[in-house]
DRENDO-1510 file (C-alpha; in Angstrom, 1 decimal, always signed):
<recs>
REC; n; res; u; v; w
REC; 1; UNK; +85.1; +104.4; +91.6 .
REC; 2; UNK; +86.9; +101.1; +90.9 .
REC; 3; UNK; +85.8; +99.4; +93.8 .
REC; 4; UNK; +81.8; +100.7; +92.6 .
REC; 5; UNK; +82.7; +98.7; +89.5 .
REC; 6; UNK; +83.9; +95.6; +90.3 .
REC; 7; UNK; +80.9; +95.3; +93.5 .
REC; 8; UNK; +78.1; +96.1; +90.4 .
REC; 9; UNK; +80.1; +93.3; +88.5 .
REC; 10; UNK; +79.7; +91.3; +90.9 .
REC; 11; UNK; +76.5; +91.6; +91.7 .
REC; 12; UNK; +75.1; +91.2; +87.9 .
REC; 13; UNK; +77.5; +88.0; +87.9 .
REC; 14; UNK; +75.5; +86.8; +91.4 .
REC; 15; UNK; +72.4; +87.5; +90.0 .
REC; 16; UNK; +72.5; +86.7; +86.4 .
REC; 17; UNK; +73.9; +83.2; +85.9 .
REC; 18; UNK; +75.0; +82.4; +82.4 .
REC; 19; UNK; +73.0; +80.7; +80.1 .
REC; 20; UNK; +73.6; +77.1; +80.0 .
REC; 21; UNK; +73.2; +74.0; +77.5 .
REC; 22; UNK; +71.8; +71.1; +79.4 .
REC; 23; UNK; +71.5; +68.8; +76.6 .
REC; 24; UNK; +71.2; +69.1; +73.0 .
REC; 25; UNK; +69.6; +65.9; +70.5 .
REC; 26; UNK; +70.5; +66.4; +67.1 .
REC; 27; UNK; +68.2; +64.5; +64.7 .
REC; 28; UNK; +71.7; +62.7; +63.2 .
REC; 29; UNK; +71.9; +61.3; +66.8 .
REC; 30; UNK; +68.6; +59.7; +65.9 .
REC; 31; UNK; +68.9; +58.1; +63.3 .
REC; 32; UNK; +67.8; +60.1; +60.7 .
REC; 33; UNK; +69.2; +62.3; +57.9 .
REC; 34; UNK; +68.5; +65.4; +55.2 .
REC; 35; UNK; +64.6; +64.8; +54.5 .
REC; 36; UNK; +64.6; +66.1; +51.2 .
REC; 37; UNK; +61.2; +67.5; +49.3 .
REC; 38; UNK; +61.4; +68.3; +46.0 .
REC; 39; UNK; +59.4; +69.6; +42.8 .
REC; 40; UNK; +56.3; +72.5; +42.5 .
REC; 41; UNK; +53.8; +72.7; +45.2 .
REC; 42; UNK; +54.8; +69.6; +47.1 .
REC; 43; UNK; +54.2; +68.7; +50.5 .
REC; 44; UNK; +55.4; +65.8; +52.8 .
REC; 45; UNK; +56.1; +65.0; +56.4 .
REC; 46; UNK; +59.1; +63.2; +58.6 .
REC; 47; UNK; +58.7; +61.7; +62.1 .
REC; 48; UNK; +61.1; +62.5; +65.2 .
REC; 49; UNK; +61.0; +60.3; +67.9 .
REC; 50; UNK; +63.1; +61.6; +71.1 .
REC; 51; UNK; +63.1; +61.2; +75.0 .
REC; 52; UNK; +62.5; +64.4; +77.4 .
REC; 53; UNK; +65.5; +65.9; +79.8 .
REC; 54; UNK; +65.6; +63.2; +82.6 .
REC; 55; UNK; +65.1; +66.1; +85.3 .
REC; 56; UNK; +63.2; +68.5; +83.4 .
REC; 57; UNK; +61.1; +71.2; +85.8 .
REC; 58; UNK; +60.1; +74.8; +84.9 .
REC; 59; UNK; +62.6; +76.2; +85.5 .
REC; 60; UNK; +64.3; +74.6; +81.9 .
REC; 61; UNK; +63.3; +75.9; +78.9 .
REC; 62; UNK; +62.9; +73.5; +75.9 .
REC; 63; UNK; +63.9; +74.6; +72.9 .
REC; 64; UNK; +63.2; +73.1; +68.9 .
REC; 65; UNK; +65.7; +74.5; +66.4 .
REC; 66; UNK; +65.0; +73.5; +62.9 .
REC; 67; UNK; +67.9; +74.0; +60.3 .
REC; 68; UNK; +66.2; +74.2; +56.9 .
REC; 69; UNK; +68.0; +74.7; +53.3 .
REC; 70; UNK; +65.0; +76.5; +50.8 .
REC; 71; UNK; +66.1; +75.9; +46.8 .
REC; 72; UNK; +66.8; +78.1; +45.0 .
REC; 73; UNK; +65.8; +80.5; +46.5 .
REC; 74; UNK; +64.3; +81.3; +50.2 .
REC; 75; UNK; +60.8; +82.5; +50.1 .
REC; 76; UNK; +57.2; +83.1; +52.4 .
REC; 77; UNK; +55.3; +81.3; +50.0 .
REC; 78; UNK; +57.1; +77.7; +51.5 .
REC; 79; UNK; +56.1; +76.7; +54.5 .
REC; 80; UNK; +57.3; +74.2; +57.2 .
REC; 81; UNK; +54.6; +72.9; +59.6 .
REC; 82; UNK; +55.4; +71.3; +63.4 .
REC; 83; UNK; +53.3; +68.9; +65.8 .
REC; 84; UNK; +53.8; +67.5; +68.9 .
REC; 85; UNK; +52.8; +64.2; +70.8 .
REC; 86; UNK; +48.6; +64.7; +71.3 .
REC; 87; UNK; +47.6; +63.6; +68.2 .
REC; 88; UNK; +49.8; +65.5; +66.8 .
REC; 89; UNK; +49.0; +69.1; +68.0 .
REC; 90; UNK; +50.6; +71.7; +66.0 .
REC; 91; UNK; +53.1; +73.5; +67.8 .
REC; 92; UNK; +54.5; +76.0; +65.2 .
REC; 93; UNK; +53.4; +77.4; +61.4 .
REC; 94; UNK; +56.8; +78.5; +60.1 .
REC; 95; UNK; +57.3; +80.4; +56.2 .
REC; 96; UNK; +60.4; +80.6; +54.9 .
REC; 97; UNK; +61.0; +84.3; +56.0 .
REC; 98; UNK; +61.4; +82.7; +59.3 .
REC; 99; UNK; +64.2; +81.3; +59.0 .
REC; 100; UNK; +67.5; +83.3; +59.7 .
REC; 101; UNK; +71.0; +81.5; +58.1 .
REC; 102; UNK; +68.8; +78.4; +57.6 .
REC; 103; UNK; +67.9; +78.2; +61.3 .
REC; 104; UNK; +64.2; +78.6; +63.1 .
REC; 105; UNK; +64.0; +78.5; +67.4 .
REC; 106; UNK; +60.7; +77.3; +68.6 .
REC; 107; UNK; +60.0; +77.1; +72.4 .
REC; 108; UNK; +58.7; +74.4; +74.0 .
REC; 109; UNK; +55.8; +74.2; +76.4 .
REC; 110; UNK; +57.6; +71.8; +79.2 .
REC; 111; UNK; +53.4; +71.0; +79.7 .
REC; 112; UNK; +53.5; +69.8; +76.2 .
REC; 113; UNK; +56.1; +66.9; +76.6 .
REC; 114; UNK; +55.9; +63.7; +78.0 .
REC; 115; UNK; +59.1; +60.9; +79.0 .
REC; 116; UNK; +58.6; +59.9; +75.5 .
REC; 117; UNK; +57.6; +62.4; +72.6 .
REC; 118; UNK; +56.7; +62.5; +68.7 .
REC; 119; UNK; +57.6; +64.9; +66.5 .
REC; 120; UNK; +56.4; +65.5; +63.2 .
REC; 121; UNK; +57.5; +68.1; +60.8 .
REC; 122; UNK; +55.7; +69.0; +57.3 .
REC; 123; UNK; +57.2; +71.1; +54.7 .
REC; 124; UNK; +55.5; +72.5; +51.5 .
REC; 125; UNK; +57.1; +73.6; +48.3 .
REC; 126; UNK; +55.7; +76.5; +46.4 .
REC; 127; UNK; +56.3; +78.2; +42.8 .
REC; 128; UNK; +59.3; +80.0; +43.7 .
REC; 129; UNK; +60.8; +77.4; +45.9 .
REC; 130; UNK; +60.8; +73.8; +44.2 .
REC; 131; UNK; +63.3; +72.4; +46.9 .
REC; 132; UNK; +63.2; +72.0; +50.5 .
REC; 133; UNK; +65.4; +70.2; +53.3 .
REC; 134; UNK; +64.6; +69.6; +56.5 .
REC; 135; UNK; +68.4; +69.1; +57.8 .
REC; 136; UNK; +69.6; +66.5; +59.9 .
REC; 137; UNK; +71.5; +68.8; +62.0 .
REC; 138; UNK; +68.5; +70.2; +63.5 .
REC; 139; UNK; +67.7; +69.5; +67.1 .
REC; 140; UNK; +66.1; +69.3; +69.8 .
REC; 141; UNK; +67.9; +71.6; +73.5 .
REC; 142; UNK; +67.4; +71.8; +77.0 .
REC; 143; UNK; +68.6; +75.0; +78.2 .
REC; 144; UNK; +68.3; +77.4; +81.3 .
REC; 145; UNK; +68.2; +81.0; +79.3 .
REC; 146; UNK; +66.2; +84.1; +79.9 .
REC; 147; UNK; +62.4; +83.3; +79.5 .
REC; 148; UNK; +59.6; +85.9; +78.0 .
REC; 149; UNK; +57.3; +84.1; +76.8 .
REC; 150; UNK; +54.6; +84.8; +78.8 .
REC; 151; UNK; +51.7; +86.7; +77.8 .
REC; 152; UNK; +51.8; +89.6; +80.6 .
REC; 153; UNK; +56.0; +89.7; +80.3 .
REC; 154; UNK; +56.1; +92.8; +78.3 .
REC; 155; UNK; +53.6; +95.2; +79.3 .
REC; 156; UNK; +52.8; +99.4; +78.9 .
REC; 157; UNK; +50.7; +100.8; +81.3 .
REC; 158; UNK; +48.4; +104.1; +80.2 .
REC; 159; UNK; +46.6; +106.1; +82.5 .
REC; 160; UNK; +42.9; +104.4; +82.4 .
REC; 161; UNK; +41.1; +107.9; +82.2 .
REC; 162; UNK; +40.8; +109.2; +79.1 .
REC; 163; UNK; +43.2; +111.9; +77.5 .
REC; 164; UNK; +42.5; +115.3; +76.4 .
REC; 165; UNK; +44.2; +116.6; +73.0 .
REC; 166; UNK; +47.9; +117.9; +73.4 .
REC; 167; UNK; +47.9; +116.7; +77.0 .
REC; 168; UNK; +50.9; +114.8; +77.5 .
REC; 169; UNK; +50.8; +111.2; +79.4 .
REC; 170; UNK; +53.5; +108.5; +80.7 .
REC; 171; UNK; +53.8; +105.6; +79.4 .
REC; 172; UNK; +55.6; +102.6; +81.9 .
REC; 173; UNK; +56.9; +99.5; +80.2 .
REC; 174; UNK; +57.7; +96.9; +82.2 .
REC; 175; UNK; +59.3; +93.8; +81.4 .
REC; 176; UNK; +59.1; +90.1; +83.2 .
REC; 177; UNK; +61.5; +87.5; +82.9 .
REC; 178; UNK; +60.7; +83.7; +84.5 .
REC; 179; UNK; +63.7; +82.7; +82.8 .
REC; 180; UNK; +66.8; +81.2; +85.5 .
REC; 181; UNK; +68.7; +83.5; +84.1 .
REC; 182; UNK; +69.3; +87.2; +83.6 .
REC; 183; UNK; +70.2; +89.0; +80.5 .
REC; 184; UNK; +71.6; +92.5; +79.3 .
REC; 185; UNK; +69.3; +94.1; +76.8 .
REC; 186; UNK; +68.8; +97.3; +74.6 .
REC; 187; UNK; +65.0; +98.9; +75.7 .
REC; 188; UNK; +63.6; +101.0; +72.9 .
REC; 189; UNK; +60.1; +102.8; +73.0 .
REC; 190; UNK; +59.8; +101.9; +69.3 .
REC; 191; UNK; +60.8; +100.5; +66.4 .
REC; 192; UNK; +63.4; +103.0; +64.2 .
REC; 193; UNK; +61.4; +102.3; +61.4 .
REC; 194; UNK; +58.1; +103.4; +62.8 .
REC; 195; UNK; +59.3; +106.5; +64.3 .
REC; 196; UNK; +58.0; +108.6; +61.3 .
REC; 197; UNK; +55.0; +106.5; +60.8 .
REC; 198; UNK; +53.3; +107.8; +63.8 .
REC; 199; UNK; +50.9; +111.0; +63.4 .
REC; 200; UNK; +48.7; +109.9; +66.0 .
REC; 201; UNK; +51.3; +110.7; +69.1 .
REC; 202; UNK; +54.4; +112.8; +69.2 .
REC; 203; UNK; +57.1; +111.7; +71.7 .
REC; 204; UNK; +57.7; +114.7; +74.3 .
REC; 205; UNK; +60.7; +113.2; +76.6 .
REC; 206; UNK; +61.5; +110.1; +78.7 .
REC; 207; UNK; +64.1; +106.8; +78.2 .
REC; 208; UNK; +63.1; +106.1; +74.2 .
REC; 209; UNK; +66.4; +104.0; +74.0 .
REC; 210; UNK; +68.0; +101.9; +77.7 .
REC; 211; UNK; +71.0; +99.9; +77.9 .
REC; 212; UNK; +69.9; +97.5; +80.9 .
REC; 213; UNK; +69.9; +94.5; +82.6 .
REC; 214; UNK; +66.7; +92.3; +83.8 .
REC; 215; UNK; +67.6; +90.0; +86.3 .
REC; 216; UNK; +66.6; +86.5; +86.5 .
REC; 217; UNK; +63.8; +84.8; +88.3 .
REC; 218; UNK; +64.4; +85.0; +92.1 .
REC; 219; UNK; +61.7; +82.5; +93.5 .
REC; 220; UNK; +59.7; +79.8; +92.2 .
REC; 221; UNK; +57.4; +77.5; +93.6 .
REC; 222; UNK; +57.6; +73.6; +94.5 .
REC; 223; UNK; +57.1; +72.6; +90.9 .
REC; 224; UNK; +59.8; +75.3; +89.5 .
REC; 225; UNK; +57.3; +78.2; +88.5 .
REC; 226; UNK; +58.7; +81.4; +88.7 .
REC; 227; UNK; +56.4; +83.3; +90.7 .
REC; 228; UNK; +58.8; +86.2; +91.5 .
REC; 229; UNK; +59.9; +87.4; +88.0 .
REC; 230; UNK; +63.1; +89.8; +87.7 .
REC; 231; UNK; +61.6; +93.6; +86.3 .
REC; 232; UNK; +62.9; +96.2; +84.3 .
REC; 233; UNK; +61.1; +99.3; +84.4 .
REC; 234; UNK; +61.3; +102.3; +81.6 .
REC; 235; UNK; +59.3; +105.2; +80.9 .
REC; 236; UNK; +58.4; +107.9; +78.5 .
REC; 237; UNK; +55.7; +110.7; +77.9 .
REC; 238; UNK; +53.6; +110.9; +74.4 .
REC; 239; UNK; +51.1; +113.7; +73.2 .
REC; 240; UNK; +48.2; +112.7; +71.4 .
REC; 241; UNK; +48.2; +114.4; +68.1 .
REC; 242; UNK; +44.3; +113.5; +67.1 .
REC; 243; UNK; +41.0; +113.1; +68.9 .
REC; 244; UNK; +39.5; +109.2; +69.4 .
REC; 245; UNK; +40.9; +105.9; +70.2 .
REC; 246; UNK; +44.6; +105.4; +69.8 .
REC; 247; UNK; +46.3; +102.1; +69.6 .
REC; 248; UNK; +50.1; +102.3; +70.9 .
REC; 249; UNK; +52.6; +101.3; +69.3 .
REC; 250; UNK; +55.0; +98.8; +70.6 .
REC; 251; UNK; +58.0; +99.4; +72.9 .
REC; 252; UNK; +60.5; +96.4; +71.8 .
REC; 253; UNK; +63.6; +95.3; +73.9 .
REC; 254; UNK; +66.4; +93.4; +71.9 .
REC; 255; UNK; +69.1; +91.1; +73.6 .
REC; 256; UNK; +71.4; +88.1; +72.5 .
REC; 257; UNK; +69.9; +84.9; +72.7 .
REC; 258; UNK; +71.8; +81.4; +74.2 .
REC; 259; UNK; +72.4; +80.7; +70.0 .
REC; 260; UNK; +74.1; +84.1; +69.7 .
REC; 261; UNK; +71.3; +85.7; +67.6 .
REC; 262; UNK; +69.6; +89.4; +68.2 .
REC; 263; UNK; +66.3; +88.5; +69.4 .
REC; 264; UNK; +63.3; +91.3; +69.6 .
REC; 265; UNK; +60.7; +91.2; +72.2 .
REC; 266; UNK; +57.6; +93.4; +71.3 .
REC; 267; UNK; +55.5; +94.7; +74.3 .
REC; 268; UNK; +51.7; +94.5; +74.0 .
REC; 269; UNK; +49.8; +97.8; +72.3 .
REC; 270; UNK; +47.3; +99.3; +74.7 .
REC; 271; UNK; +44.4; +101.8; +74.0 .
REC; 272; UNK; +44.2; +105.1; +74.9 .
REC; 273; UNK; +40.8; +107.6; +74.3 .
REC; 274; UNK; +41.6; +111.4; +73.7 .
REC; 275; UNK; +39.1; +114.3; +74.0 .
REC; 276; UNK; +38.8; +117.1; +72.1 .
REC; 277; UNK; +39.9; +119.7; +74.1 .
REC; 278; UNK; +36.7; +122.2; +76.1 .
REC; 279; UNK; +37.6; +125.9; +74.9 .
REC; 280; UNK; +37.3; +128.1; +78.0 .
REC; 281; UNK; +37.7; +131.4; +75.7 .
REC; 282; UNK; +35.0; +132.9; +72.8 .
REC; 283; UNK; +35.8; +135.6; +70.8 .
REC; 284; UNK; +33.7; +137.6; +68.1 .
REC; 285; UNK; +33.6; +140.7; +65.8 .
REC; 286; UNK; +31.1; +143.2; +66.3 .
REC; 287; UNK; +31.0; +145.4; +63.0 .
REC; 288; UNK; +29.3; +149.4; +63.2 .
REC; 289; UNK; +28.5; +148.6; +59.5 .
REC; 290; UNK; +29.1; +146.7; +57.1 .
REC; 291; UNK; +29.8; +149.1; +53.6 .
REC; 292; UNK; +32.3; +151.5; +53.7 .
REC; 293; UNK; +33.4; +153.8; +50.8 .
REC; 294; UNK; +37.3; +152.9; +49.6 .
REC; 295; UNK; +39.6; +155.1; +51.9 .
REC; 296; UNK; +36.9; +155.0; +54.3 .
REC; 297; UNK; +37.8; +153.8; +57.8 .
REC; 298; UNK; +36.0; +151.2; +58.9 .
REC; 299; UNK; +35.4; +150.4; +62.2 .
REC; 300; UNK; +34.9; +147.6; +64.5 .
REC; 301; UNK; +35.4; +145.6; +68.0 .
REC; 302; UNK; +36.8; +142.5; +69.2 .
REC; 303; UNK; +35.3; +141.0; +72.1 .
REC; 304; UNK; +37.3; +138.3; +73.9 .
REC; 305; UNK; +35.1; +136.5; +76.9 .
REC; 306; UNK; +36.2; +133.6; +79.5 .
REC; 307; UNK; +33.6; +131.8; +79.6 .
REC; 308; UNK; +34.3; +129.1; +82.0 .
REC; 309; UNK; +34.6; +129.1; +85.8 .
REC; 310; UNK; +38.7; +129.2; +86.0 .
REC; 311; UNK; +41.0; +132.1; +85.7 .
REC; 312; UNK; +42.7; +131.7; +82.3 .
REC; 313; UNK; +46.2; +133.4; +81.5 .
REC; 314; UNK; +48.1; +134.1; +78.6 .
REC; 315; UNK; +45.6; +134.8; +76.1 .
REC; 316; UNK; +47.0; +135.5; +72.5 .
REC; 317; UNK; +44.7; +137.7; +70.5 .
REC; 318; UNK; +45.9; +137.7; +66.7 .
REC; 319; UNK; +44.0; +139.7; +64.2 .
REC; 320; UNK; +43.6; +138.3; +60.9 .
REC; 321; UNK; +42.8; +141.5; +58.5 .
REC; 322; UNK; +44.1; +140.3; +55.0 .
REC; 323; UNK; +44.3; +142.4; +52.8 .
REC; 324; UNK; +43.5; +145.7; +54.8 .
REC; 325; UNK; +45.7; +148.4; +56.4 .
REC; 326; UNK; +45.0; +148.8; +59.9 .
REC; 327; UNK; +44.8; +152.2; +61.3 .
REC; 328; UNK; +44.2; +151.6; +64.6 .
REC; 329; UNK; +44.4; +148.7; +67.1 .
REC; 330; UNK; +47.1; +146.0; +67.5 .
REC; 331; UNK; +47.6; +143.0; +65.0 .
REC; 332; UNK; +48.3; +140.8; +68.4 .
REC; 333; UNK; +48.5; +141.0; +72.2 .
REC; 334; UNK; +48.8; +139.2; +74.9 .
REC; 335; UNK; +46.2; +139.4; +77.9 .
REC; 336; UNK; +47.8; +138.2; +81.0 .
REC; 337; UNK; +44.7; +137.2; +82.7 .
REC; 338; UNK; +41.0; +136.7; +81.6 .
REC; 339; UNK; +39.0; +136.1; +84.7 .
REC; 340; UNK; +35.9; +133.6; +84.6 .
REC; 341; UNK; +33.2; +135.5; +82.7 .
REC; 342; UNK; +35.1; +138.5; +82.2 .
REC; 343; UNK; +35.3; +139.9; +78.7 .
REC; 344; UNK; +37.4; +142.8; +76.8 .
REC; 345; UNK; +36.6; +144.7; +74.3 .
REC; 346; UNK; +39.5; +145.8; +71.8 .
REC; 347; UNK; +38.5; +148.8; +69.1 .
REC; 348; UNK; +39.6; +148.8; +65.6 .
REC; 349; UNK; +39.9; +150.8; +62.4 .
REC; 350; UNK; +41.0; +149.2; +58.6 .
REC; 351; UNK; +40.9; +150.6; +55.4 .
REC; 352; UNK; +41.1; +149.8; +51.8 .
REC; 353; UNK; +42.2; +152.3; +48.5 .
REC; 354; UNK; +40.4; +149.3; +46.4 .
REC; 355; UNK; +37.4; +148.0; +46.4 .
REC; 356; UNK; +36.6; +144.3; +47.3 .
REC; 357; UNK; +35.1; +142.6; +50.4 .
REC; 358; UNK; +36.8; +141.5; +53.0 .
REC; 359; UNK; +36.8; +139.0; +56.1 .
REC; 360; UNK; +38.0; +139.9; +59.6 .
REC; 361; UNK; +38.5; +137.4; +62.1 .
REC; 362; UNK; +40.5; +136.6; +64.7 .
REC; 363; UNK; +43.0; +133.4; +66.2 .
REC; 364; UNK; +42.8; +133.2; +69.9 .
REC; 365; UNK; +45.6; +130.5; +71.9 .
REC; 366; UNK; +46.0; +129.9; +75.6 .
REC; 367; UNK; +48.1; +127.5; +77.3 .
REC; 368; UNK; +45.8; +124.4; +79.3 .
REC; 369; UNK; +48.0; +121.0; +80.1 .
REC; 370; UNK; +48.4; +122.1; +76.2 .
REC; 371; UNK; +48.0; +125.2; +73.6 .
REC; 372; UNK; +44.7; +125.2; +72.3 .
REC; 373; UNK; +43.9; +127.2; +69.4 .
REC; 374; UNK; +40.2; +128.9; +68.3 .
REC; 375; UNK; +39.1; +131.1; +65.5 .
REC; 376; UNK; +36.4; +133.5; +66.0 .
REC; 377; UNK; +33.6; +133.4; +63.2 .
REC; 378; UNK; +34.9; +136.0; +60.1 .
REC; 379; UNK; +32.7; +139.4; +59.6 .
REC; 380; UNK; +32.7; +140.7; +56.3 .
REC; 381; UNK; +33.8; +144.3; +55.2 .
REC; 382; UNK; +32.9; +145.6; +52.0 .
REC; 383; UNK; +34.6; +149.0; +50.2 .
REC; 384; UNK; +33.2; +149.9; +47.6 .
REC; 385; UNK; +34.0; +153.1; +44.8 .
REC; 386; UNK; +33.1; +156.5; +45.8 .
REC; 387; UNK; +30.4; +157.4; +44.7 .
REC; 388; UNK; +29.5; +160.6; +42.8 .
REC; 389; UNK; +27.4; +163.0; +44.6 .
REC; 390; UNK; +24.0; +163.6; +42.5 .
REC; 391; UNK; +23.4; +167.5; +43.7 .
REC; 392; UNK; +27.0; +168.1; +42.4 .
REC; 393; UNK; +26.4; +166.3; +38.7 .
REC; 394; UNK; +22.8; +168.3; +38.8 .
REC; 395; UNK; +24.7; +171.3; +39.5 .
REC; 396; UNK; +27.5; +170.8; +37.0 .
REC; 397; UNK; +24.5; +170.2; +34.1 .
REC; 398; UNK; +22.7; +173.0; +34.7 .
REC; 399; UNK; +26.0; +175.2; +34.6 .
REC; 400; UNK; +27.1; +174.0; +31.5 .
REC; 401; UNK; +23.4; +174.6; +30.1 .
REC; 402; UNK; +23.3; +178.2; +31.2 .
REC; 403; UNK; +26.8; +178.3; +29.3 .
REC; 404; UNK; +25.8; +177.5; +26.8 .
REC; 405; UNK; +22.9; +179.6; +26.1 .
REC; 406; UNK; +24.6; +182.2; +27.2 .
REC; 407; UNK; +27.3; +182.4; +24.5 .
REC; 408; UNK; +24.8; +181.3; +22.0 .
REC; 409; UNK; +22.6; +184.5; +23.0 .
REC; 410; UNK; +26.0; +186.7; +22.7 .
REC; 411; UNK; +26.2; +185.5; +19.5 .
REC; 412; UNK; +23.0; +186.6; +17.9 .
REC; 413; UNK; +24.0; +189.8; +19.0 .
REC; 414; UNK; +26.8; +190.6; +16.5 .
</recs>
């Protein structure tokens, strides 16, 4: 187990490198010191003038870190501008929220630079910040370090057909690195923060958080273009939780950059369409009729039909009677198999001591790739009071009449 150890070591040592500082040009070395702007809403500008690495290729990864002190206080509303050589392209747009400690990293296009280059960097002052130094410290680096920056290095791949509702899918992330060197990272599907933001998928299983390593570029071309990136590979499975077009979120990777700082990686966010689901089962109620006397039974049926080509198992059958007593029938079962355009027929009796009307319906589930739920349409019951029976009130009359003229006629007698 030792020995499996030390070989892996080894091997990661072979094939990772360590990141290396070729040459580093502070601005001090320059010639220049703090360029200070001060006062509301201010803006002005300072020139750099430097020389590129004498053996610069692609395989070297230029690197601009700008130290800048924000007075008072640090805020997004300042802003520090970049441009390089080319008539002074702009090669960064930087608010203060950049910054971390006082220090922003901008990569370099090696493209970009010629054997002698121009820098210019603007800064702007705002309400909050009324102070801002561009410090002489900052510089300009030539390093061979782990390299994402291209626009295809952190992918996720989706299935390209489209999804139905509750069917779970894979998700692959991949991640490229041209860089000359190979780093150990953290591999998360997703941001912490967002993990209870997201009602549109639900994570099922799959790597949601990887301690790895990406190794470094192992071929490059004549000119020093990685052409054979070193991969890392992670996946995880997501189930849609709503019908339409979906926009992933980002799976991020994390890892400690040549200046010792966390840096976070975000992959790209794909699309994904989901389908409502295609219900293979129908149910109804079929009511004998629809007005029953309270304490009356009233009876009905529940037909439950396949109608789709495909043998479909598992069927729950819940019966949704609020309100009423049932007599007869089962609140829920489970048919094990519905075969295609076969139907059931369950009978049923409910009853009510109170008057009132009623719905009864019905909840139907099977399993697909995913449980999909139905309702059947509700059929209303009505109970009404019992009521009195004519012939007897008619009958009751008259005998209280004939009383009645009976005792009077008794009467007259005495």
């Amino acid at each position: 187990m030792r020995l499996f150890f030390v070989v892996l070591l080894v091997l990661l040592l072979a094939n990772a490198a360590f990141a290396t500082v070729l040459e580093e040009v502070p601005f001090n070395t320059l010639g220049h010191e703090d360029f200070i702007i001060e006062g509301t809403n201010q803006s002005n500008c300072t020139e750099i003038e430097f020389f590129n690495f004498s053996d610069l290729n692609n395989a070297i990864n230029p690197v601009l870190s700008l130290h800048v002190e924000f007075l008072p206080i640090q805020s997004k509303d300042s802003q520090v501008t970049i441009f390089l050589n080319s008539q002074y392209k702009e090669l960064a747009e930087l608010r203060g929220t950049d910054f971390h400690d006082g220090w922003a990293r901008v990569e370099v296009d090696n493209n970009e630079l010629m054997e002698k280059n121009m820098l210019k960097v603007c800064g702007k002052t705002s309400q909050a910040v009324t102070g801002l130094q561009i410090k002489s410290d900052s510089l300009i680096g030539f390093y061979l370090k782990p390299d994402f920056r291209k626009e295809n290095a952190f992918t996720l791949s989706v299935p390209e057909k489209s999804i139905k509702l509750g069917e779970e899918f894979e998700v692959k992330a991949t991640l490229h690195n041209y860089g000359e060197v190979g780093t150990a990272l953290l591999l998360k599907y997703r941001r912490e923060e967002l993990e209870r933001e997201t009602p549109e998928t639900e994570l099922v299983r799959g790597d949601t958080r990887l301690d790895a390593f990406v190794p470094k570029c192992s071929e490059r071309d004549s000119n020093g273009a990685c052409i054979s990136p070193g991969e890392i590979e992670f996946s995880y499975f997501l189930r849609p939780e709503k019908a339409g077009q979906i926009s992933l979120l980002p799976s991020i990777a994390e890892y400690t950059n040549i200046f010792g700082e966390t840096e976070v990686i975000e992959s790209d966010r794909p699309n994904i369409f989901v389908e409502e689901p295609e219900k293979k089962i129908r149910a109804f109620i079929r009511l004998e009729k629809g007005t029953y006397n309270a304490g009356e039974s009233a009876d009905f049926t529940l037909i439950v039909s396949n109608i789709s080509t495909e043998p479909v198992p598992n069927v729950g059958v819940f019966l949704n009677a609020f309100g009423l007593e049932v007599v007869q029938g089962k609140r829920s079962e489970t048919i094990e198999l519905l075969q295609p355009k076969e139907s059931i027929e369950r009978s049923f009796k409910v009853t009510s001591n109170s008057s009132g009307k009623f719905d009864v319906g019905c909840k139907i589930t099977y399993l697909e790739e995913e449980l999909i739920e139905s309702e059947c349409l509700a059929a209303p019951i009505e109970f009404k009071e019992k009521s009195i029976d004519l012939g007897i009130v008619a009958g009751a009359f008259l005998f209280i009449v004939g009383a009645a003229v009976f005792i009077y006629i008794m009467s007259r007698k005495e």
